[in-house]
Each structure stands twice: as structure tokens, then as C-alpha cells.
ROSE-254075 format. One record per residue: residue number from 0; residue in three letters; z, x, y of N, C-alpha, C, CB in turn. Coordinates in nm, 4 decimals. Glycine has a CB too. Layout:
@num->NUM&residu->ALA&nw->Z&nu->X&nv->Y&caw->Z&cau->X&cav->Y&cw->Z&cu->X&cv->Y&cbw->Z&cbu->X&cbv->Y
...
//
This chain:
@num->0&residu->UNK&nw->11.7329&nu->3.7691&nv->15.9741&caw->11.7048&cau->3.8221&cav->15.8423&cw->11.5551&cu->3.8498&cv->15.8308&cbw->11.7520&cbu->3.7242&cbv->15.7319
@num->1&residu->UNK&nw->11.5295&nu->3.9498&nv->15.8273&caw->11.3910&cau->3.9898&cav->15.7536&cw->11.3226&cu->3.8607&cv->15.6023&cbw->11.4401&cbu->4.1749&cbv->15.6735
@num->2&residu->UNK&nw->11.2248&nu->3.8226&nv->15.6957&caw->11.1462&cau->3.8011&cav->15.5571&cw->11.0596&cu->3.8181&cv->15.4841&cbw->11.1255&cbu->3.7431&cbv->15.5365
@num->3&residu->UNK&nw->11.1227&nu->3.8391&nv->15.3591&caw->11.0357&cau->3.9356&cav->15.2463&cw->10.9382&cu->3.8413&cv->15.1929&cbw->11.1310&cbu->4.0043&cbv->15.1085
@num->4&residu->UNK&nw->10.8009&nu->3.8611&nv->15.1479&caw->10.6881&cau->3.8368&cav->15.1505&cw->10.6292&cu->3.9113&cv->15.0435&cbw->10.6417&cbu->3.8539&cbv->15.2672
@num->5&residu->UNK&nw->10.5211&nu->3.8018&nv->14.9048&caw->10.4496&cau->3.8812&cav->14.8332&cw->10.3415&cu->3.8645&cv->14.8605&cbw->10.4618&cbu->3.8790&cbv->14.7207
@num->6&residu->UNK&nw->10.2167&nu->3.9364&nv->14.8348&caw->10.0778&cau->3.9414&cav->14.8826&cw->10.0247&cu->3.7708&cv->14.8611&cbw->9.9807&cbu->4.0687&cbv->14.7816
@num->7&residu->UNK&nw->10.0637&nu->3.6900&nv->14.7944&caw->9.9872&cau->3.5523&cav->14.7718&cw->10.0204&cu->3.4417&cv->14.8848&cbw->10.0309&cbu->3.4879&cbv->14.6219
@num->8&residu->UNK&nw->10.1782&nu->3.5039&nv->14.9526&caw->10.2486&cau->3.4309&cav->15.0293&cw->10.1166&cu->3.4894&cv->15.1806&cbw->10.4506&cbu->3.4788&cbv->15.0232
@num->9&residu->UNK&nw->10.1012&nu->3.6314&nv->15.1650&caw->10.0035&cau->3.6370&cav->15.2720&cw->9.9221&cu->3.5797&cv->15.2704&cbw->9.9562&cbu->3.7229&cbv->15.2984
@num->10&residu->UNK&nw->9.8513&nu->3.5606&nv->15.1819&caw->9.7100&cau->3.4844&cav->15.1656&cw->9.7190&cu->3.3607&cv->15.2188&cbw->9.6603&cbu->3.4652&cbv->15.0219
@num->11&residu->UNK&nw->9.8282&nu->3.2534&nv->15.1644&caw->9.8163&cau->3.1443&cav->15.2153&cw->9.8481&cu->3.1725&cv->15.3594&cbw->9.8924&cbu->3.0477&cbv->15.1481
@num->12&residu->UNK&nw->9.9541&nu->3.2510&nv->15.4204&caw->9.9331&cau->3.2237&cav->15.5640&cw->9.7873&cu->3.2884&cv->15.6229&cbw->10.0634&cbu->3.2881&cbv->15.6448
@num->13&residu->UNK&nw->9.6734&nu->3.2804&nv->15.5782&caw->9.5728&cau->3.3406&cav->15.5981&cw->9.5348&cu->3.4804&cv->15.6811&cbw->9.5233&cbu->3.2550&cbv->15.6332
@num->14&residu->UNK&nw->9.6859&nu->3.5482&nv->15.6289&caw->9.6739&cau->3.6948&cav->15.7194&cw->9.6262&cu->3.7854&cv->15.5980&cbw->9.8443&cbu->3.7627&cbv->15.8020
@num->15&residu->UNK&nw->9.5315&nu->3.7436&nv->15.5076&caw->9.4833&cau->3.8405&cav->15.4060&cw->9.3895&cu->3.7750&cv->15.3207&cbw->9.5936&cbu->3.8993&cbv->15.3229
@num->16&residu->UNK&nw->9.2437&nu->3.7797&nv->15.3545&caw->9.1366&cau->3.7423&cav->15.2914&cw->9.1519&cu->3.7217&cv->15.1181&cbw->9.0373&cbu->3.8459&cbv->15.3331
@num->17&residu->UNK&nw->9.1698&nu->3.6264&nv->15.0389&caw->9.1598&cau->3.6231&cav->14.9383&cw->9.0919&cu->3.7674&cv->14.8601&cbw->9.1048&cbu->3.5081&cbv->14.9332
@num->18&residu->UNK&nw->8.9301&nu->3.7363&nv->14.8643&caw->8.8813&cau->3.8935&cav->14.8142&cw->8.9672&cu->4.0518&cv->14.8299&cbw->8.7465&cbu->3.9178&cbv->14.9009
@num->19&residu->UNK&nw->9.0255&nu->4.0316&nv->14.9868&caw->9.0693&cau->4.1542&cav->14.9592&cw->9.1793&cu->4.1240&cv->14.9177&cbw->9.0692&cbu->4.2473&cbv->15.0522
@num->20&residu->UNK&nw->9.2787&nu->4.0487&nv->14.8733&caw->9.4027&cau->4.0503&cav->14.7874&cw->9.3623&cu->4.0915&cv->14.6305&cbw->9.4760&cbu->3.8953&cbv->14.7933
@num->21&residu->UNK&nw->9.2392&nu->4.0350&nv->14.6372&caw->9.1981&cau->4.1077&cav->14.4951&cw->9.0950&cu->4.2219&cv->14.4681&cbw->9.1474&cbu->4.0085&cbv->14.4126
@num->22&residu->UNK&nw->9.0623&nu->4.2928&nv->14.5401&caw->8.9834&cau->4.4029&cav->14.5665&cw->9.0638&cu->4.5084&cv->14.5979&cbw->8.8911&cbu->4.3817&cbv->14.6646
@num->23&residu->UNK&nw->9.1597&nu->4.5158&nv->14.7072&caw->9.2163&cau->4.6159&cav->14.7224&cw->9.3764&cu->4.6362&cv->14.6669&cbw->9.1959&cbu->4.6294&cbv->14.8478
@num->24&residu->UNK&nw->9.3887&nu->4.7588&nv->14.7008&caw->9.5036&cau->4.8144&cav->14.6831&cw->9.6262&cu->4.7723&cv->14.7868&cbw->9.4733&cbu->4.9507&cbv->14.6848
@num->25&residu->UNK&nw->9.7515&nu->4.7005&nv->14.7142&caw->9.8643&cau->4.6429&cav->14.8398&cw->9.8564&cu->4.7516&cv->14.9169&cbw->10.0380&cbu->4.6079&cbv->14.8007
@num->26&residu->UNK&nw->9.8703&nu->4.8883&nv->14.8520&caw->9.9087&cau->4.9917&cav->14.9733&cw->9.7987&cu->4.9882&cv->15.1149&cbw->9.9021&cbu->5.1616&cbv->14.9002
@num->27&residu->UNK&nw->9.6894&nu->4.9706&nv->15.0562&caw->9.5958&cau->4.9879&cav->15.2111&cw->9.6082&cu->4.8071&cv->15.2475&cbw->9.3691&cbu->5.0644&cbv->15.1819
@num->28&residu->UNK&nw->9.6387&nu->4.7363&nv->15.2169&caw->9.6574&cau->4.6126&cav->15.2725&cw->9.7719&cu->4.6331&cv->15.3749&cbw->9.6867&cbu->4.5053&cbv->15.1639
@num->29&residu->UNK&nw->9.9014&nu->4.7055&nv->15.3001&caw->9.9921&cau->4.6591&cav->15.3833&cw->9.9316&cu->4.8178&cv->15.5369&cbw->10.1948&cbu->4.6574&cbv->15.2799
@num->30&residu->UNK&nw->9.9105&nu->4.9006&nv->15.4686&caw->9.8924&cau->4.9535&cav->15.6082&cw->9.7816&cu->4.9200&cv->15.7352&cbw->9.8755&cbu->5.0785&cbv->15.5811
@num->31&residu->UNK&nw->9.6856&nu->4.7860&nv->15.6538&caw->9.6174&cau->4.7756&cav->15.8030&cw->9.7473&cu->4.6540&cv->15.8798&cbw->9.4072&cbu->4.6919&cbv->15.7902
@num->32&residu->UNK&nw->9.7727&nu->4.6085&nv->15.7740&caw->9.8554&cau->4.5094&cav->15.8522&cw->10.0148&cu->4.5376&cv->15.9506&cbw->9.8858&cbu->4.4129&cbv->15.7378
@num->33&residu->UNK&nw->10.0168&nu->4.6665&nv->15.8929&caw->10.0826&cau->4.7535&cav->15.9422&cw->10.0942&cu->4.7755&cv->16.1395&cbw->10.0199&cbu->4.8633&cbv->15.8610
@num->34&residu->UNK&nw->9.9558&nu->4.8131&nv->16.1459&caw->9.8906&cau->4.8634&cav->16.2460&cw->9.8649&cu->4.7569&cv->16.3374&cbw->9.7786&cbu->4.9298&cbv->16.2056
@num->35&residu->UNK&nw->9.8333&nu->4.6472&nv->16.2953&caw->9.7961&cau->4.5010&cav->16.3098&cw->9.9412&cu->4.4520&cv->16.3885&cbw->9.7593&cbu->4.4150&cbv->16.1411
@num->36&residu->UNK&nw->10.0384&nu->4.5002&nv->16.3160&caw->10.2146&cau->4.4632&cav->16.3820&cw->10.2528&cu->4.3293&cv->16.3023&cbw->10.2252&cbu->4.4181&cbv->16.5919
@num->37&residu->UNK&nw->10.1591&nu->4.2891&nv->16.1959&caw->10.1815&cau->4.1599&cav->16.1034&cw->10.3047&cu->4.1834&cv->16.0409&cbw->10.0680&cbu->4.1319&cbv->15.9888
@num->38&residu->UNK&nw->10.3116&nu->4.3137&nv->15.9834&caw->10.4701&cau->4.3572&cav->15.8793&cw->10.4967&cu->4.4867&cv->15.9429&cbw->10.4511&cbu->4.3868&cbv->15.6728
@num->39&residu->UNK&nw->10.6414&nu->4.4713&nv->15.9037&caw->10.7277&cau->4.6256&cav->15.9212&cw->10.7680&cu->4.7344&cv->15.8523&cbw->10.8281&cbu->4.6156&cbv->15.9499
@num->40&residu->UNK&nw->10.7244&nu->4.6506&nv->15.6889&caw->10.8068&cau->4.7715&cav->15.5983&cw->10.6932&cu->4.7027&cv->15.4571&cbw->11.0508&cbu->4.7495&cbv->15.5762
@num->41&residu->UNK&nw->10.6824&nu->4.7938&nv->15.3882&caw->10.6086&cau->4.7607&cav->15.2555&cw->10.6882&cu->4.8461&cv->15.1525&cbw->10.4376&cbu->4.8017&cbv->15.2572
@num->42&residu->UNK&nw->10.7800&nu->4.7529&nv->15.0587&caw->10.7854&cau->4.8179&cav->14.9233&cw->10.7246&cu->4.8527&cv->14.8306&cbw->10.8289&cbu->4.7852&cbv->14.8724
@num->43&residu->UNK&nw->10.6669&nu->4.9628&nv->14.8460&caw->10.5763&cau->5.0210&cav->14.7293&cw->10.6152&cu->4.9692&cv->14.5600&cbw->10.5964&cbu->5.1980&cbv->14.7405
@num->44&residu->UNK&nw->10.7455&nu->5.0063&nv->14.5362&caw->10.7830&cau->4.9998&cav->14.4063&cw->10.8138&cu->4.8028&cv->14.3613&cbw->10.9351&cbu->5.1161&cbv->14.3987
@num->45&residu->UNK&nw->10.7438&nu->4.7336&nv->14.4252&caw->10.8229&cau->4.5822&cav->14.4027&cw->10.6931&cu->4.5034&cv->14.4600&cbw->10.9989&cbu->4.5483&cbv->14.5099
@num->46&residu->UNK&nw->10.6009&nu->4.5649&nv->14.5399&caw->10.4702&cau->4.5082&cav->14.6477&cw->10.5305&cu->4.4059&cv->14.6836&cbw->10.3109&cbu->4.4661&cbv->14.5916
@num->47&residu->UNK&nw->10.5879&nu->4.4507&nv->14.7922&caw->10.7283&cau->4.3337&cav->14.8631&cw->10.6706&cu->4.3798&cv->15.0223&cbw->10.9668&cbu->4.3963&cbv->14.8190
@num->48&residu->UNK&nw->10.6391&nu->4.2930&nv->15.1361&caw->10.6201&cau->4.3043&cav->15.2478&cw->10.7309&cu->4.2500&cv->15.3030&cbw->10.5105&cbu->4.2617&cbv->15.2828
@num->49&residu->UNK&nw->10.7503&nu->4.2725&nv->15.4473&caw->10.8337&cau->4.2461&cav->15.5050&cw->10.7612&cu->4.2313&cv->15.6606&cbw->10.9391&cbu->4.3391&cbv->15.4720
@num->50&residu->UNK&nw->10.7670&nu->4.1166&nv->15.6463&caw->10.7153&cau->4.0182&cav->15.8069&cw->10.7618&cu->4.1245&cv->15.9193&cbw->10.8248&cbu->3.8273&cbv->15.8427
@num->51&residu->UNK&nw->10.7024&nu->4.1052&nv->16.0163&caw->10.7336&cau->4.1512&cav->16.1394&cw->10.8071&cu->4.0959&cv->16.2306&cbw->10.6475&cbu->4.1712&cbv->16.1898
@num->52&residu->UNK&nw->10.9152&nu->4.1138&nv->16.2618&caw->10.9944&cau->4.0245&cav->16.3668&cw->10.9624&cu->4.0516&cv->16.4914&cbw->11.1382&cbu->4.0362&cbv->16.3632
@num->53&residu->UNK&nw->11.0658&nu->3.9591&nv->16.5819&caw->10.9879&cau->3.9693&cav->16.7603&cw->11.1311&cu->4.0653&cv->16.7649&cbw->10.9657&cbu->3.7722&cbv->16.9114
@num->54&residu->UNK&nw->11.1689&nu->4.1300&nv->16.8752&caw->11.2690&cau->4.2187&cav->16.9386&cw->11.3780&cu->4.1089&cv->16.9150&cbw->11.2384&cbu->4.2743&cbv->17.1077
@num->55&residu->UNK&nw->11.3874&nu->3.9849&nv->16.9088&caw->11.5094&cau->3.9013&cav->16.8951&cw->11.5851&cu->3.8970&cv->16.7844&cbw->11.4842&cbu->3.7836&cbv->16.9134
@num->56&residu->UNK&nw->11.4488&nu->3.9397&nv->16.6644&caw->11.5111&cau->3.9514&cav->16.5843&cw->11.4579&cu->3.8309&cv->16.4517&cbw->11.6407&cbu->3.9502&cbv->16.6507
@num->57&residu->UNK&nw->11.4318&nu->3.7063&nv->16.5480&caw->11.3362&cau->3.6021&cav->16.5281&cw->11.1848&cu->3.6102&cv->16.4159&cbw->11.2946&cbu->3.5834&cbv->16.6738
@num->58&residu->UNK&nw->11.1685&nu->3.5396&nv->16.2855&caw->11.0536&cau->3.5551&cav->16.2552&cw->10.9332&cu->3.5203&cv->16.3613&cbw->11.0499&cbu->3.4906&cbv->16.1465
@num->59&residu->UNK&nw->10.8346&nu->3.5996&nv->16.3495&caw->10.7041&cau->3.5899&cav->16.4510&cw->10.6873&cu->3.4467&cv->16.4057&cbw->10.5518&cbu->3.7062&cbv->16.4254
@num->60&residu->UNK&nw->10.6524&nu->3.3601&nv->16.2850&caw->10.6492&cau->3.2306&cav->16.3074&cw->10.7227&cu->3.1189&cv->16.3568&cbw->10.6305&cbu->3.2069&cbv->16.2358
@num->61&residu->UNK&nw->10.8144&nu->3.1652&nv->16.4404&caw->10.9334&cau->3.0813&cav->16.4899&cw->10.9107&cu->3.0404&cv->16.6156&cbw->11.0629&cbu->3.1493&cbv->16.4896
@num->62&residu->UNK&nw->10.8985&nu->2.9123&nv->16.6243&caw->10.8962&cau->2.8623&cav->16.7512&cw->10.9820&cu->2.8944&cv->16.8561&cbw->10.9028&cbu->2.7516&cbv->16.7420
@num->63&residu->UNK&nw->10.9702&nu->2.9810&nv->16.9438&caw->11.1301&cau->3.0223&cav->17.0562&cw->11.1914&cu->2.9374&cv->17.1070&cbw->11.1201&cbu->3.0989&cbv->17.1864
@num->64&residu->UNK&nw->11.0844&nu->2.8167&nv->17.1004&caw->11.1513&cau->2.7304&cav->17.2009&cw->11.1957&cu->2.5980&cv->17.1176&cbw->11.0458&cbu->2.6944&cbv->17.3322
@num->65&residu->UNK&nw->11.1271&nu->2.5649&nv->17.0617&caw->11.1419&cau->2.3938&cav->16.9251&cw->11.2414&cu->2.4666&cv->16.8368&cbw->10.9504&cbu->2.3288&cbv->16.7897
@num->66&residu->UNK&nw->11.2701&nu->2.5826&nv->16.8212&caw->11.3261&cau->2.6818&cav->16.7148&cw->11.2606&cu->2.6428&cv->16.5678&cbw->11.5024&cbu->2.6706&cbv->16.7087
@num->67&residu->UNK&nw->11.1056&nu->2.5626&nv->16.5551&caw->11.0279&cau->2.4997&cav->16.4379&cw->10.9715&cu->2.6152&cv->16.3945&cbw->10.9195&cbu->2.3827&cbv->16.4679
@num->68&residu->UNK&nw->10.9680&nu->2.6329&nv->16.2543&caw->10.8801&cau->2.7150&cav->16.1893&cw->10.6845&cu->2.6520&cv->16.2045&cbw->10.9526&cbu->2.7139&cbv->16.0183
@num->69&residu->UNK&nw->10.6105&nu->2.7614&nv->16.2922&caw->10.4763&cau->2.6917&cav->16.3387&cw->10.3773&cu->2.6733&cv->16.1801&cbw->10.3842&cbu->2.8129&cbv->16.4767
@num->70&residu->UNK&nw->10.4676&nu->2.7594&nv->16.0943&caw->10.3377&cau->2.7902&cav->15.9642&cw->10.4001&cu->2.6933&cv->15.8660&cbw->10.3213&cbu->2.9818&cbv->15.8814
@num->71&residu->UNK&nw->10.4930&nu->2.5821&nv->15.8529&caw->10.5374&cau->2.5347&cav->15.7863&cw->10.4885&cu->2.4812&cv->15.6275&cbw->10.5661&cbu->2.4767&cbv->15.8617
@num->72&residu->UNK&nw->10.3478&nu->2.4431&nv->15.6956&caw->10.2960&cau->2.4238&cav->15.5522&cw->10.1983&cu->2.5166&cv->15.4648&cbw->10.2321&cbu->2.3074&cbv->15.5571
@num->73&residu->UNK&nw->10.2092&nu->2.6329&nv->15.5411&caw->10.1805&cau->2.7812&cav->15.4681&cw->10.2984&cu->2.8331&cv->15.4351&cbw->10.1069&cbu->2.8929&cbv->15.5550
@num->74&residu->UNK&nw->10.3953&nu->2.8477&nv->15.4528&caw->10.4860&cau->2.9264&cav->15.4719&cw->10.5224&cu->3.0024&cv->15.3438&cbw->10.5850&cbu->2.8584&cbv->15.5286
@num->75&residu->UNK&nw->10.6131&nu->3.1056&nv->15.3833&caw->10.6044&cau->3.1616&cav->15.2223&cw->10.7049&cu->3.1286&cv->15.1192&cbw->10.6097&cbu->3.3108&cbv->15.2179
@num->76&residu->UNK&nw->10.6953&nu->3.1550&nv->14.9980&caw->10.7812&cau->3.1404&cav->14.9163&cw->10.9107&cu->3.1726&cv->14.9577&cbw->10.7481&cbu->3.1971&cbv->14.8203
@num->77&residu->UNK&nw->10.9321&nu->3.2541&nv->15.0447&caw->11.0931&cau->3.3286&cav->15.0059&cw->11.1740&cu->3.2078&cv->15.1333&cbw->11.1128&cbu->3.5741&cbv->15.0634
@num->78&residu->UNK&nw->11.0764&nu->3.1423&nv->15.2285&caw->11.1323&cau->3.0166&cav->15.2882&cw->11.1197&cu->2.9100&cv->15.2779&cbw->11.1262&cbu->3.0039&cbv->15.3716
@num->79&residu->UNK&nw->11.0492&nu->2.8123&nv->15.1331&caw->11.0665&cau->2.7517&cav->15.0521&cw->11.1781&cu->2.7536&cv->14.9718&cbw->10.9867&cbu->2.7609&cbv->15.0098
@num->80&residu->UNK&nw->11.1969&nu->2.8577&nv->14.9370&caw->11.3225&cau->2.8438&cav->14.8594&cw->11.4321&cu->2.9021&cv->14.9191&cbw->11.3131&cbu->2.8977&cbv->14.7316
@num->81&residu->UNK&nw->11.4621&nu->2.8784&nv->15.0696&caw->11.5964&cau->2.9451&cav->15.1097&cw->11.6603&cu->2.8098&cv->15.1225&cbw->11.6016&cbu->3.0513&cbv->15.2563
@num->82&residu->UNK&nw->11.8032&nu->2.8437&nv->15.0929&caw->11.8706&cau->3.0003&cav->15.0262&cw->11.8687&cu->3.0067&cv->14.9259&cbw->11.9990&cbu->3.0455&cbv->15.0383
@num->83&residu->UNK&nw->11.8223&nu->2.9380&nv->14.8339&caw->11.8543&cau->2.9508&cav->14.6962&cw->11.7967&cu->3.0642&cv->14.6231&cbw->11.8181&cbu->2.8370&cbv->14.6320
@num->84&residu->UNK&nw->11.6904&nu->3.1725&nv->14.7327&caw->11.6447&cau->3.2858&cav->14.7026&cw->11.6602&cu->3.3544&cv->14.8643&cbw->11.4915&cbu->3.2728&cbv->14.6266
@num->85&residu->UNK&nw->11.7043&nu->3.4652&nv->14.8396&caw->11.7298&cau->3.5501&cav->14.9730&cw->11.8549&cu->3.6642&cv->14.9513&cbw->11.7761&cbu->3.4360&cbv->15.1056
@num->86&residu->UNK&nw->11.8618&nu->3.7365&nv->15.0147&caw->11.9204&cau->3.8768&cav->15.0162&cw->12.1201&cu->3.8008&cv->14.9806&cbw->11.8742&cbu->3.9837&cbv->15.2256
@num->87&residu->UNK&nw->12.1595&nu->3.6833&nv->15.0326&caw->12.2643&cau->3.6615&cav->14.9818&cw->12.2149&cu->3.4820&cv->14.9180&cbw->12.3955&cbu->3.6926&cbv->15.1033
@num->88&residu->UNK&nw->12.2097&nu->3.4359&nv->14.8040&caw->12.1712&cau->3.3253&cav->14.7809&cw->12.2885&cu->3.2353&cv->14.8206&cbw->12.1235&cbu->3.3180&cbv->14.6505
@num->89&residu->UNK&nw->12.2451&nu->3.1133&nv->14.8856&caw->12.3278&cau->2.9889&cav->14.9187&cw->12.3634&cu->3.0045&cv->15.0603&cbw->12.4612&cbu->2.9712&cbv->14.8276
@num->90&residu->UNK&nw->12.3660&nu->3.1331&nv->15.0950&caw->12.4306&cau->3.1777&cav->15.2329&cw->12.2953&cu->3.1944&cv->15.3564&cbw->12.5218&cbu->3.3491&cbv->15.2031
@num->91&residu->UNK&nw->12.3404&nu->3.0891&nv->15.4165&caw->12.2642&cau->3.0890&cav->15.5990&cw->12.3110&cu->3.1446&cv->15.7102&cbw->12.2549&cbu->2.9596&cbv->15.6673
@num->92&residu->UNK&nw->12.2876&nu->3.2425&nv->15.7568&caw->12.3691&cau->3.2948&cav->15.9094&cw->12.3448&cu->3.2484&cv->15.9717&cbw->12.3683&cbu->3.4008&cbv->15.9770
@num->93&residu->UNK&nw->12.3065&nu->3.1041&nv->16.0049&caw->12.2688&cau->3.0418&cav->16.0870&cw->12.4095&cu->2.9043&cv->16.0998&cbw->12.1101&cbu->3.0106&cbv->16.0453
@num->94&residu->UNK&nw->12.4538&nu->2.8985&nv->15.9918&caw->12.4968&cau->2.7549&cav->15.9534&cw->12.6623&cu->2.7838&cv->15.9427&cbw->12.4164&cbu->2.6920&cbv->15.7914
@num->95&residu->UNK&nw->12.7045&nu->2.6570&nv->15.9082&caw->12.8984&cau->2.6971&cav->15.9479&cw->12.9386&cu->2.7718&cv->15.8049&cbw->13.0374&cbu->2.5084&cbv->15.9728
@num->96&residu->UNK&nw->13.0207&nu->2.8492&nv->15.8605&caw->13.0272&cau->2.9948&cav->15.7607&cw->13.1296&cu->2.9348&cv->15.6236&cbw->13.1268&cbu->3.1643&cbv->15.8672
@num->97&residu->UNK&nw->13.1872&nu->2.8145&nv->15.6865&caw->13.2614&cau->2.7489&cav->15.5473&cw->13.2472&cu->2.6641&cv->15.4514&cbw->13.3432&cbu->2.7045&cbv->15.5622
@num->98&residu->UNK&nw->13.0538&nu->2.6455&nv->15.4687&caw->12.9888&cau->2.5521&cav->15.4216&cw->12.8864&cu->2.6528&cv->15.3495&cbw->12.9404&cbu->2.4438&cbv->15.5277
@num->99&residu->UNK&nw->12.8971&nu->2.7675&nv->15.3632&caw->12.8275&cau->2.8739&cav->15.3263&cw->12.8863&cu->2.8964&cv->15.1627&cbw->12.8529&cbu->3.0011&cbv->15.4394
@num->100&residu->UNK&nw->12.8201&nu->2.9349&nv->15.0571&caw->12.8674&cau->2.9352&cav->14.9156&cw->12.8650&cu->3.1423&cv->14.8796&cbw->12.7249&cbu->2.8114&cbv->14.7977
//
């Protein structure tokens, strides 16, 4: 699953200088970070980023091998509160599908 990301959630993972979260414009934020390969997609209409995954599919903060999230105590809001916030709430594709709500 893609994870969606708001500019403050960047900040704390320190992939976005405070000043410029407040100096610039999301749009030129998300396109250096763009370029950078930090995110894949920026919602203009919502200033919603979307992390960059590895080819696995895997968030880039995912340990490949511990399968540990490395940014844990940055991490962003939208994985603080999973699932109880995410594209299907309560539901993990990770976890047994009949324990899934």
C-alpha cells in the first residue's frame, strides 16, 4: 500500500527543512522531492504526498530484512494510526483476512 503523507509528517521524518515547509509552495517541495525519488505522486488538490516505494512494493522505510519500520519514532501519521486511517480502515493486507473488519 502506498503511503500517503502530509507535509508535517515530512518534516518530522526530516526529509523537509522546517523553513521550507513554511516558505515554500507544496508544489515545488513535492517536485524537488520528486527528483530526489523521496515520493511518487503529489496531490495537488488535498497536499497529500505519496512516499516512494522500493520495486517490491515495500515502504523505503522498511527494513527488508527485520521487516521493522527504521523511522519508527518519526514516522508518519497515516502509520500511527493504521488501520484505523488508510485507504480501507480496519483492514491489513498483511494480516488473516478473517480478522480483517
Amino acid at each position: 500500500m502506498p503511503v500517503e503523507v502530509k507535509l508535517a509528517d515530512l518534516v518530522r521524518l526530516d526529509l523537509v527543512d522546517p523553513f521550507e515547509a513554511e516558505h515554500d509552495e507544496p508544489k515545488q517541495i513535492a517536485k524537488r522531492l520528486t527528483k530526489a525519488g523521496v515520493i511518487e505522486h503529489f496531490n495537488f488538490k488535498n497536499s497529500i504526498f505519496s512516499l516512494a516505494r522500493r520495486a517490491s512494493g515495500d515502504c523505503q522505510f522498511l527494513d527488508a530484512k527485520t521487516r521493522r519500520c527504521t523511522v519508527y519514532e518519526k514516522r508518519p501519521n497515516t502509520c500511527r494510526l493504521h488501520p484505523q486511517v488508510s485507504p480501507r480502515p480496519n483492514h491489513c493486507p498483511y494480516g488473516n483476512k478473517a480478522q480483517s473488519r
